[in-house]
N, C-alpha and C positions, 0 to 999 in steps of 0.2 A: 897392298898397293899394286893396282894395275903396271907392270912396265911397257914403255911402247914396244912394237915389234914383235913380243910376246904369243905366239898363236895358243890358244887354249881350247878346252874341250869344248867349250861354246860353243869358239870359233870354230870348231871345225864341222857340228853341228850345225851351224849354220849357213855350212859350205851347199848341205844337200836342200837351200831352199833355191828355187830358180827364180831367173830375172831378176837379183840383187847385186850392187856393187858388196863388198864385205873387205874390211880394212880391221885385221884385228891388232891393237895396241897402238893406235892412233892416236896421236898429240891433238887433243883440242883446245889448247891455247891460241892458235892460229884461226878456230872458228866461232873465237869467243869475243866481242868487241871491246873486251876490258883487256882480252890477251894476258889470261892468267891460267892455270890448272893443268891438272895429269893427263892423262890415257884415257881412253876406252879400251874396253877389253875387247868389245868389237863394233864397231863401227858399220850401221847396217843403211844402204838408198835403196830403199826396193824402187822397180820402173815399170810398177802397173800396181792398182789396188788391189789384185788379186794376190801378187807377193808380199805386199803389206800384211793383208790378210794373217797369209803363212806361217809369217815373223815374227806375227803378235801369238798366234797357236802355239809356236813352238816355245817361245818365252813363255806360258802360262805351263805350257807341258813339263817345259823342265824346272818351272819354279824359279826362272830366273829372272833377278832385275830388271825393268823396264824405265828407261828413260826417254825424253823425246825432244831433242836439240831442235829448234827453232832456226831465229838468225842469231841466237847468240847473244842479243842484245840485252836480254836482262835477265842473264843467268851466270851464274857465279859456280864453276867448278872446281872441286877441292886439289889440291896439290898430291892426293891419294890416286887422282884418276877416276874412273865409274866404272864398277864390276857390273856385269849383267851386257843386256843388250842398248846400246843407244840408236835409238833410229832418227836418220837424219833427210826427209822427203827433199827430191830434188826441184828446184824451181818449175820446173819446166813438166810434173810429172804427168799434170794433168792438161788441156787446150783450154783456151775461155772459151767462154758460149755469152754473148751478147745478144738479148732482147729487146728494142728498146721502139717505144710508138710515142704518137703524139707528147703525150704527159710527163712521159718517164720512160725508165726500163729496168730491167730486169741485168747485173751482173755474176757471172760466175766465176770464179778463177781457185786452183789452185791452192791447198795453204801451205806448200810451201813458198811462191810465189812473193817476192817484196812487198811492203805494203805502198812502197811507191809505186806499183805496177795497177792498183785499184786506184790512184790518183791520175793515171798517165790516160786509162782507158777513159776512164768519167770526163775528161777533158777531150778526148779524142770524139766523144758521141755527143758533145752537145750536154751534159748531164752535171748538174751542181747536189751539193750536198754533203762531201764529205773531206772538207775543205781542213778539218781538224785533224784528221790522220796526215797530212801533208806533213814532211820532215822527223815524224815519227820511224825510226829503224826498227828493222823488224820482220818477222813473217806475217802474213796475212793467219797462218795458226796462233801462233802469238800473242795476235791481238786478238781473237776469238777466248783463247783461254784466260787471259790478265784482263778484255776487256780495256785494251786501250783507248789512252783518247790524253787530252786536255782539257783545260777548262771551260774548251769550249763545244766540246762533245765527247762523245765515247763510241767505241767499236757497236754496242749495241744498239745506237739509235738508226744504222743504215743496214744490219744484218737483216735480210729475210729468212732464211734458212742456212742449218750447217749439216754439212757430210762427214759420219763419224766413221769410222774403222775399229771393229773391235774384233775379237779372233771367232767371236759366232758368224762374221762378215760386215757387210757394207751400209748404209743407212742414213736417211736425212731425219732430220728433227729442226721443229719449225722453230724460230725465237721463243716463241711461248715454254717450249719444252725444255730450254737450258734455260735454268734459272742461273740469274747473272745481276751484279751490282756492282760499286765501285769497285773498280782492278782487280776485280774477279766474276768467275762464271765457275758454275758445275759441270763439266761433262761426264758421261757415263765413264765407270769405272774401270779401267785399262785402253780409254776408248782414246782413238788419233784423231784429231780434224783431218780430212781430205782435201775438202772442198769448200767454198763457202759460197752463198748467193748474197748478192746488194742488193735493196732498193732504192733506187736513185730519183730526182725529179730533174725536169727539164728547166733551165734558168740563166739567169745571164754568167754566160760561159768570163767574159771579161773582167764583173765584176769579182767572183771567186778567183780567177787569178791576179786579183791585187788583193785581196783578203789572205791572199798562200802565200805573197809572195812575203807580205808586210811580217806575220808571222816568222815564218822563216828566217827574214831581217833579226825578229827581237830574239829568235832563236843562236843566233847567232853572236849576238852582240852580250847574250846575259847566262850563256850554259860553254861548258868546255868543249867544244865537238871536234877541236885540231889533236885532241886527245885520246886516247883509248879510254875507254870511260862503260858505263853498261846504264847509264841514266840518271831516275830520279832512282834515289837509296830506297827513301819509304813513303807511302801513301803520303797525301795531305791528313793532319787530323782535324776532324769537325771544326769545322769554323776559324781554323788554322792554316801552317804554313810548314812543311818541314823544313824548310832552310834555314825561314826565321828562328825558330827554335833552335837551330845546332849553330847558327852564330850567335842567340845570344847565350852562351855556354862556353863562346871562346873557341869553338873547335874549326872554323872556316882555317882552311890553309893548314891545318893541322899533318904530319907527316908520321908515319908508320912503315922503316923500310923504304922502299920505293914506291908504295900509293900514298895516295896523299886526296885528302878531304878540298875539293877543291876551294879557289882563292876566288873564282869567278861566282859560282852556285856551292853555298855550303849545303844541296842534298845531292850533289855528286861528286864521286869517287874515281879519281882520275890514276892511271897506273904512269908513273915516271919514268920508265923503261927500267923490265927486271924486276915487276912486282910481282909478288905471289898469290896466292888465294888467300894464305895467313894472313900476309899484312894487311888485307882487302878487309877480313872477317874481323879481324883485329878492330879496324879504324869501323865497322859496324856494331860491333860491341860496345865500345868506347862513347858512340854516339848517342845509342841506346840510353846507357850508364847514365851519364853526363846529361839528360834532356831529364831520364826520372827524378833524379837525385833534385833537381832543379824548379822543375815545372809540376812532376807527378804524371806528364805524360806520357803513357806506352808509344813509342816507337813502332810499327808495323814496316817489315822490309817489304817493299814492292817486287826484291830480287829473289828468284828462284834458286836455293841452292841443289847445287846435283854434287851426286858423289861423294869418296870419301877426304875428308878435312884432317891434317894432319896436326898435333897437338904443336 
């Protein structure tokens, strides 16, 4: 079990890379949107890709743990905390580079970067398209790796190219080369997103902001977002619904401890204040359970878990 505060051999190892902030036995409950889980053992923001680099070397040298915290928004970490390195990119680590001519253009930004920060700029130039990530939480890495989106698009249909990080160094690879499908993508192995590039088209700026806004509206009126919460539980299955499924099995409004299956959207998992990763993992088990035993249909968590989970 990770404790906070805790400085370890890691951490101190990881004292000799430069240009990194370094927090070892950091509480990441607080940068988790469901606001549940342990420690890091170390806590690593590198503030150039060249210390990124470093950080991933040094993890593979010493054989240790590799984790990569996002915005938190759909990852679930255990009440054990996460041994090894968690790297945490800061918004701001990289500048945008905006291209944009007659047609379209060309967006860069950051992955660590909000993914509201790729709706903010696309409105700022004139540029429609990617109207479906609007009210999605999140990093802009994020949704490169799960492949975000709704039902009415996904991260991959405006991606041109992504900038990976791996401890040989730095590199793009164009959409073709990450193979990706629903609420997921392959990145190379041990690899970080950096960077990501858009391609955007030129269109009525007006219309897409009442297309985001209406959205947003039913986002609001039919999912728990006054709540700490970390999203949808699990994928949609073919031709289905996960919500519908876990209401009809009785579980909407269901309580575990202090998370609870919410009463508004039964595929998210809302924390009552004082919920654990237990009772989180719990009320996903349960869900699971409850849908096969019923329907025969698997369950697929949309949620990342990191760390370790306490019995």
């Amino acid at each position: 079990m990770v404790e906070a505060g805790v400085k370890t051999a890691l951490a101190l190892w990881l004292e000799r890379v430069p240009d990194c902030e370094l927090k070892a036995g950091e509480p990441l409950a607080p940068l988790i949107s469901v606001r549940v889980g342990g420690a890091a053992e170390a806590l690593v923001r590198p503030r150039s890709g060249d210390a990124l680099v470093e950080v991933l070397k040094l993890a593979r040298d010493e054989g240790a743990p590799l984790s990569i915290l996002g915005g938190g928004a759909n990852t679930l970490v255990g009440d054990g905390g996460v041994p090894g390195v968690t790297v945490k990119l800061p918004g701001d680590l990289f500048p945008e580079l905006i291209d944009v001519g007659p047609e379209g253009g060309l967006i860069t930004l950051g992955a660590g970067a909000a993914i509201v920060k790729l709706v903010n700029v696309m409105r700022s130039q004139g540029l429609v398209g990617a109207e479906f990530l609007a009210g999605i939480p999140g990093t802009l890495g994020g949704a490169v790796a799960m492949n975000a989106g709704t039902k009415n698009g996904e991260a991959f249909r405006v991606i041109e190219a992504v900038e990976v990080a791996t401890p040989d160094g730095v590199g793009w690879l164009t959409k073709a080369q990450v193979p990706h499908a629903y609420r997921h993508s392959e990145l190379p192995a041990g690899g970080v997103v950096t960077r990501v590039r858009f391609r955007l088209p030129r269109g009525d700026v007006a219309a897409s902001k009442v297309a985001m806004d209406a959205d947003l509206g039913y986002r609001k009126r039919t999912q728990p977002l006054s709540q700490p919460n970390f999203g949808s539980v699990f994928t949609n299955p073919p031709g289905d619904h996960a919500g519908r499924l876990i209401e009809l099995v009785g579980l909407k409004g269901h309580t575990l401890g202090r998370a609870q299956i919410s009463t508004l959207h039964a595929n998210w998992i809302v924390n009552l204040g004082g919920a654990t990763a237990r009772d989180v993992l719990g009320l996903i088990t349960l869900m699971q359970t409850r849908v096969k035993e019923a329907t025969g249909v698997d369950m697929k968590p949309e949620v990342k878990r990191v760390g370790v989970f306490l019995p």
